[in-house]
Every structure is written in C-alpha cells, then in structure tokens.
C-alpha positions in Angstrom: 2.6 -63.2 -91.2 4.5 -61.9 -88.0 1.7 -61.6 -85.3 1.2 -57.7 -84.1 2.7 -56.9 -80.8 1.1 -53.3 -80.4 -1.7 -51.7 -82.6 -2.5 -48.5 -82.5 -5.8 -46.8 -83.8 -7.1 -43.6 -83.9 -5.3 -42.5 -80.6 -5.8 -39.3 -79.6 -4.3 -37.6 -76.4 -5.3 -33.7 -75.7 -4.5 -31.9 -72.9 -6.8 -29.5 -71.6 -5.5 -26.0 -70.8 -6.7 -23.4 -67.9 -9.3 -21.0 -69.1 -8.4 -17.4 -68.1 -11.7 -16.6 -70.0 -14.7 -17.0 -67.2 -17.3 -17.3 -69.9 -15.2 -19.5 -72.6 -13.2 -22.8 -72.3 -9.5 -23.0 -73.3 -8.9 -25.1 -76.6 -7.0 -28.2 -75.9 -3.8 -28.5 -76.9 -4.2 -31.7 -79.4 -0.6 -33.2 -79.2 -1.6 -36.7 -80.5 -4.7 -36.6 -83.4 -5.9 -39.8 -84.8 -2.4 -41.7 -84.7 -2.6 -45.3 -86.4 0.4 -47.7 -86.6 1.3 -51.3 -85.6 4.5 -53.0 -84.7 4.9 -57.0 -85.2 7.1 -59.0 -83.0 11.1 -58.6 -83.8 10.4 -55.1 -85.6 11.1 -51.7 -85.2 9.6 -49.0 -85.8 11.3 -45.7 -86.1 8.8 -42.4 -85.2 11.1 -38.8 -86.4 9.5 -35.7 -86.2 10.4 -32.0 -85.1 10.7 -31.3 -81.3 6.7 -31.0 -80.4 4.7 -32.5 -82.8 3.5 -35.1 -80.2 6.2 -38.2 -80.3 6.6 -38.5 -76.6 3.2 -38.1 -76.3 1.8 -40.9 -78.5 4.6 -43.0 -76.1 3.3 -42.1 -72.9 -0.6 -42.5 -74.0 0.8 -46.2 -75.7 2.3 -47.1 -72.0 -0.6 -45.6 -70.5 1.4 -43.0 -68.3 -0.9 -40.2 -70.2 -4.3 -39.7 -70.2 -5.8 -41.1 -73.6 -8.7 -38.9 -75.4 -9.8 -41.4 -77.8 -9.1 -44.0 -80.0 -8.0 -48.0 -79.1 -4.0 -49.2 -77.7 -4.1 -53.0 -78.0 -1.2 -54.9 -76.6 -1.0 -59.0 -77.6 -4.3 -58.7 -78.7 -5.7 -57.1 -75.9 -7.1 -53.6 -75.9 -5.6 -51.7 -73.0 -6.9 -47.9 -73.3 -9.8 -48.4 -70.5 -7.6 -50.8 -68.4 -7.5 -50.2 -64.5 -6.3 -51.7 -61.5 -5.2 -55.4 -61.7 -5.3 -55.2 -65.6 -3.1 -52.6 -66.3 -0.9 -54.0 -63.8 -0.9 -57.3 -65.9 -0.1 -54.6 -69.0 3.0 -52.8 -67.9 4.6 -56.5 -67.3 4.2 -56.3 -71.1 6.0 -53.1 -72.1 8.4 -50.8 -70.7 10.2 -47.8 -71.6 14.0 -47.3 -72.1 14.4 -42.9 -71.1 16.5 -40.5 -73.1 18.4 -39.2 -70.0 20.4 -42.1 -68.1 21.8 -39.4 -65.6 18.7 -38.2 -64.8 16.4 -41.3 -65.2 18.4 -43.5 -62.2 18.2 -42.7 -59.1 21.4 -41.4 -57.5 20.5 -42.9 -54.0 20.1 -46.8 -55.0 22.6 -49.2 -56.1 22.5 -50.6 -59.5 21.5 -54.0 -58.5 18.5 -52.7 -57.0 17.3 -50.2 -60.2 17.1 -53.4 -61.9 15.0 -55.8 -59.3 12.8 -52.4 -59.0 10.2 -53.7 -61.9 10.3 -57.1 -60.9 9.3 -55.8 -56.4 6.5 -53.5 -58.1 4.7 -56.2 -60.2 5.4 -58.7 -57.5 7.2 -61.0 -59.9 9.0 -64.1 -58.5 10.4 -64.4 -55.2 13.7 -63.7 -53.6 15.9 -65.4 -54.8 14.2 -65.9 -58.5 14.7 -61.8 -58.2 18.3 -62.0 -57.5 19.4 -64.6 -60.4 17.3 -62.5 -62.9 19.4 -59.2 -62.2 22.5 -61.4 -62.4 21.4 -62.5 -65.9 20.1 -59.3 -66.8 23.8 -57.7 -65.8 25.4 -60.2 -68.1 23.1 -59.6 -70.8 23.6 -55.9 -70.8 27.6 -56.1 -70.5 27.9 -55.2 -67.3 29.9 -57.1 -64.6 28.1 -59.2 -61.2 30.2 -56.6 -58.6 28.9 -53.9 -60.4 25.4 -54.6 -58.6 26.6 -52.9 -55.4 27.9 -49.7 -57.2 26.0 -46.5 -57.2 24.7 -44.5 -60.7 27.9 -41.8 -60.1 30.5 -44.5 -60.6 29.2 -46.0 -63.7 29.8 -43.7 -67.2 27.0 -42.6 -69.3 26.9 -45.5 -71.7 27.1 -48.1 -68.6 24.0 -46.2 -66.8 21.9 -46.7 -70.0 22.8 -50.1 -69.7 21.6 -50.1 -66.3 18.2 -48.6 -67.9 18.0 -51.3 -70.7 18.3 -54.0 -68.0 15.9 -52.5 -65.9 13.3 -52.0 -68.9 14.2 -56.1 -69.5 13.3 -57.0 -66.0 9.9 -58.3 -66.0 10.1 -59.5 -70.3 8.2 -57.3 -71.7 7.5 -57.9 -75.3 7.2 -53.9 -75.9 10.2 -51.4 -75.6 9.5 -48.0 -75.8 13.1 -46.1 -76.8 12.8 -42.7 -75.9 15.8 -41.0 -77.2 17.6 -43.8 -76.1 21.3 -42.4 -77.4 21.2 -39.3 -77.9 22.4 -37.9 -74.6 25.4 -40.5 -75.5 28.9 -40.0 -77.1 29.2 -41.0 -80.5 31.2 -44.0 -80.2 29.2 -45.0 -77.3 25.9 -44.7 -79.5 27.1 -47.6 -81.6 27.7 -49.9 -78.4 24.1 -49.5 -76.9 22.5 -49.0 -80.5 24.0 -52.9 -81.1 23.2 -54.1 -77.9 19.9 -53.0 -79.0 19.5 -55.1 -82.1 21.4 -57.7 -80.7 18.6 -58.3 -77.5 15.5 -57.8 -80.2 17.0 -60.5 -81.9 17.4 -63.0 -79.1 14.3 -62.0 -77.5 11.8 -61.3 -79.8 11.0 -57.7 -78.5 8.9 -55.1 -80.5 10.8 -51.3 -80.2 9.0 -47.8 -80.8 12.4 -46.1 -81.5 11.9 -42.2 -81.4 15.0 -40.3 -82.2 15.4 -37.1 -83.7 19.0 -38.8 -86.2 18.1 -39.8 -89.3 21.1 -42.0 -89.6 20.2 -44.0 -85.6 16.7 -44.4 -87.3 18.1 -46.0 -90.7 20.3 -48.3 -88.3 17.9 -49.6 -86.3 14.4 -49.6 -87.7 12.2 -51.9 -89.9 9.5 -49.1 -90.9 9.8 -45.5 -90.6 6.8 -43.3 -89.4 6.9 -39.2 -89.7 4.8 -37.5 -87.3 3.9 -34.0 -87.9 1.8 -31.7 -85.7 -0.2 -34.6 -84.1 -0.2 -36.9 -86.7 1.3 -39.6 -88.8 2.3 -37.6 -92.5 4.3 -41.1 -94.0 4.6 -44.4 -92.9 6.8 -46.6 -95.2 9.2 -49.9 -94.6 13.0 -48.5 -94.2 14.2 -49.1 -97.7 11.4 -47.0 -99.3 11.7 -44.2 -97.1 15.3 -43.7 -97.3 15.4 -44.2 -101.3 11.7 -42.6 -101.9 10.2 -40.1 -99.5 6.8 -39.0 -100.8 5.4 -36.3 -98.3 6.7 -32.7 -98.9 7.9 -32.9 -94.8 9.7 -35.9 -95.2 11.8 -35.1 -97.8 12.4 -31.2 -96.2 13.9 -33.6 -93.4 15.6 -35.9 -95.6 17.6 -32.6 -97.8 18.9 -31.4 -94.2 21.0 -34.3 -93.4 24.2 -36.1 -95.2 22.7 -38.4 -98.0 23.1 -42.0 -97.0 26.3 -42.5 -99.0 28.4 -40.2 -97.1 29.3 -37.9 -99.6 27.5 -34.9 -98.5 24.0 -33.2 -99.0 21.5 -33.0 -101.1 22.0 -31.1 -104.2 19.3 -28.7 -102.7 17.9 -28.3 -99.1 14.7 -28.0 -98.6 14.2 -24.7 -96.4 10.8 -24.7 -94.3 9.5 -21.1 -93.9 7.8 -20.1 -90.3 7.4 -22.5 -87.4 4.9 -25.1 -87.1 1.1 -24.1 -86.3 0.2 -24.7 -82.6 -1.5 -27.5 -81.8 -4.0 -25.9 -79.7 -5.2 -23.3 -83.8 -4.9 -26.5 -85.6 -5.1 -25.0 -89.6 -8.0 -26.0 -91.8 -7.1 -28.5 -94.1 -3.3 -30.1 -94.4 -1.6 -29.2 -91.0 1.6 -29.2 -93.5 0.6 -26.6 -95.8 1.3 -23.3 -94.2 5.0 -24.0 -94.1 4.9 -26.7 -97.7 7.0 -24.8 -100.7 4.3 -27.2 -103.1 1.2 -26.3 -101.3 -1.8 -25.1 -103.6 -5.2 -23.9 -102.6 -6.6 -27.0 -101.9 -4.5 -28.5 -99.5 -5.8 -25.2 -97.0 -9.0 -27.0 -97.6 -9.5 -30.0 -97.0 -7.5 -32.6 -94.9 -5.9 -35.4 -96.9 -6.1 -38.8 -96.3 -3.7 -41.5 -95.4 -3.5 -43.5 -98.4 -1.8 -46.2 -99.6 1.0 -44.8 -102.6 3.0 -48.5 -102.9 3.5 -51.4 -100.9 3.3 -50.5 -97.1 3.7 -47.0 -98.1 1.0 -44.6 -96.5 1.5 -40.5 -97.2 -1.3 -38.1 -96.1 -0.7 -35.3 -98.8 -3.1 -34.6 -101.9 0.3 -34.1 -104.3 0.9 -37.4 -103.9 -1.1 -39.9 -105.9 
C-alpha cells in the first residue's frame, strides 16, 4: 500500500465575522466543516466544487496559511495543525503551493532566477552556490532556458511565468503540491503544456498534488481520485474511473449533465438545472446542506444530516438516496 503523504481529518476552518449587534455575536462564516480526505505519494487528487463552497480554504488551512478551527492536518506522518516556530518552518519545506494567477503571483520587480532561489533563502536551505545549481536544474526541469534567469516576469508569456511558479513551488522538494487553479488563467493549448509538465514531474519525483480546478475535463486528465466539495464539505469522494462513469450524489451528477460527456459527442441527454443559489455558510440548513437546491430531495434529507458512507470500493457519497 502507497504510504499517505497528507491526511486530512475533520478540518474545520471558520472565520469569525464583526458583530454590528452589541449584545449578540456574529455567526461564523463556516467555509471548511469536517473535511476528511488523504493523498498517497505519486497521486492526485482532484477537489471541484462551485465558486465558494470552501476549496481554497481547505488549501490554505492544509498549508497552514489560514487559521484552522478544528480537526487534525498530518503531513509524512506528522500532525502539523498546532505547529509553530521552527516546526512549521520544517513543514512548509514539505509542501508548497502552485497559484492560479502567474501574472499576479510573481513579482514584477525580481528576476526570474531569483523567484526561484526565494524558497530555498527563506528556509535557509543550502549555501550559495548549492542555491545557484538548484535553480539551474530547476530551469531545466521546467523547460525553461539558463539566460532566462536574468529576465524579468514582463518578458516571459503566461505559460512561461507559470513555469517560473512550478519551479519555484519545486525549490526546496516538497513532497506536497498544492495546484490552485493552476491553468486556468492559461490559453488552451498552453493548458496541455503545463498540465503535462505536471504529470510528467509527479512521475519523476514522487509528489502528491491537491488539484482544484473548476474543468471537469483538467480534473479527469490529471487526477487519481476525485472529491466534490459542497458548502463546506466533502458530498463524494471516489477513484477517477468511478466518478466519471458513476456519480452517485445528486450535486455531482448536476455538475457532470452541464459539461460535454467524456466522449466528445455533446451533452447529456438531460441537464440537470439547480434551482436558487447555495445556502450561506454562515445559515448553514438543518439536515443535507444539498437539499434546498436537490430536484430528488424528500422530507428527510431537511432533517437529518447524512453520512459519508462507503457505496463501492473507495466510493464515499453523503446523501440518504444513495444506498
């Protein structure tokens, strides 16, 4: 069995709000509510979910750049959520994030060359000149060419600055990637470059990626398991294959009717069309978070929250329809 790069369990990150009210606090706004999931050296795994239901979140609290509420983060076996000081420095050697923006994620004053050493400065790993032959190899593993170290982030295109951002995240070898988006701001033909260069570095390096993306067809490219986050929380979590041929929770397969089926030949025979917007996360719903907008819903999913469960092999859907 493929030992576990990063488990998650439980996590929960909520932000608290300004009260206006002097005699009553503001409800938190719970963007991340008991999120579980793991992701074994050499694997993806792809998070989709509407704009808001807490992906970038979850990331943030997983790299420790948010504030976590509750629940555990362990990275290689070592739990990281309380971690301070010199041990979280030790931790972000360990995983790194990859931004959706590679305009607005370099900075426009600093030559490319030096984006790249930046990881290796801040942890204080290697010396001089071990810094200088690692962004040389880095370059070269990226694509990009030696001279281009002394260019500045306006003279490189946008596919060549989130190069620059891949080799950066590479600098100190983490075994965790965090992909933020990581194309999307990226032509089309340019997607497939960096979506390769992707696979191709997982595969000689080992890494473990938490892919978010919004495109169904990036997340059937690249990922091993697929995990559908919905107002907070996980809804389905199921290897690629299974997901793609078999969606079981009502919001995974409204997302799967809306895009081209996977053989090219158009849509669905129907689309599934959601009706309202989704709850806000600081008036969570009683029961399934799902069932105000679910065109199955019944009485009881308004009144009592379902569980995770396990529907096949790997396959995990929170909805009581599904049995």
């Amino acid at each position: 069995m493929t030992a576990s790069v990063l488990q998650v369990r439980d996590l929960k990150v909520h932000y608290q709000r300004r009260s206006f009210n002097p005699f009553a606090a503001a409800p938190p706004v719970r963007a991340v509510d008991g999120v579980t999931l793991s992701i074994a050296r050499g694997q993806t795994l792809g998070l989709v979910g509407e704009s808001g239901c807490g992906k970038t979140s979850l990331a943030r609290a997983i790299l420790r750049l948010n504030a976590i509420t509750g629940g555990q983060v362990i990275l290689n076996d070592r739990a990281i959520e309380g971690a301070r000081g010199t041990e979280l420095r030790a931790a972000r050697r360990q995983m790194q994030y990859i931004f959706q923006d590679p305009y607005s994620s370099l900075n426009p004053r600093v030559r490319a060359g030096d984006i790249v050493r930046s990881p290796l400065e801040v942890l204080e790993i290697g010396t001089a000149e071990e810094r200088r032959q690692r962004v040389s190899e880095l370059f070269a593993a990226v694509g990009l060419r030696p001279e281009q170290q002394a260019l500045f982030p306006h003279q490189f295109s946008g596919g060549q600055r989130q190069r620059i951002n891949i080799a950066r995240a590479l600098a100190p070898r983490p075994s965790l990637i965090v992909c933020d988006e990581p194309v999307s701001a990226l032509d089309v033909a340019i997607r497939a470059q960096i979506l390769n260069l992707l696979t191709r570095l997982q595969k000689d390096l080992g890494l473990a990626y938490l892919f978010i993306s919004h495109d169904m067809g990036v997340i059937k490219h690249v990922s091993d398991t697929v995990a559908v986050m919905y107002l907070g929380q996980i809804v389905e979590q199921a290897p690629r294959s299974t997901f793609f041929s078999a969606p079981r929770h009502p919001y995974s397969i409204a997302l799967m009717s809306a895009i081209p089926s996977a053989s090219g030949r158009g849509r669905p025979a129907e689309r599934i069309r959601l009706r309202g917007d989704p709850p806000s996360p600081m008036a969570i719903p009683p029961g399934c978070r799902f069932a105000p907008r679910c065109p199955m819903a019944t009485a009881a999913c308004s009144q009592s929250v379902p569980p995770l469960k396990e529907v096949g092999a790997e396959h995990l859907v929170s909805c009581h329809l599904v049995s």
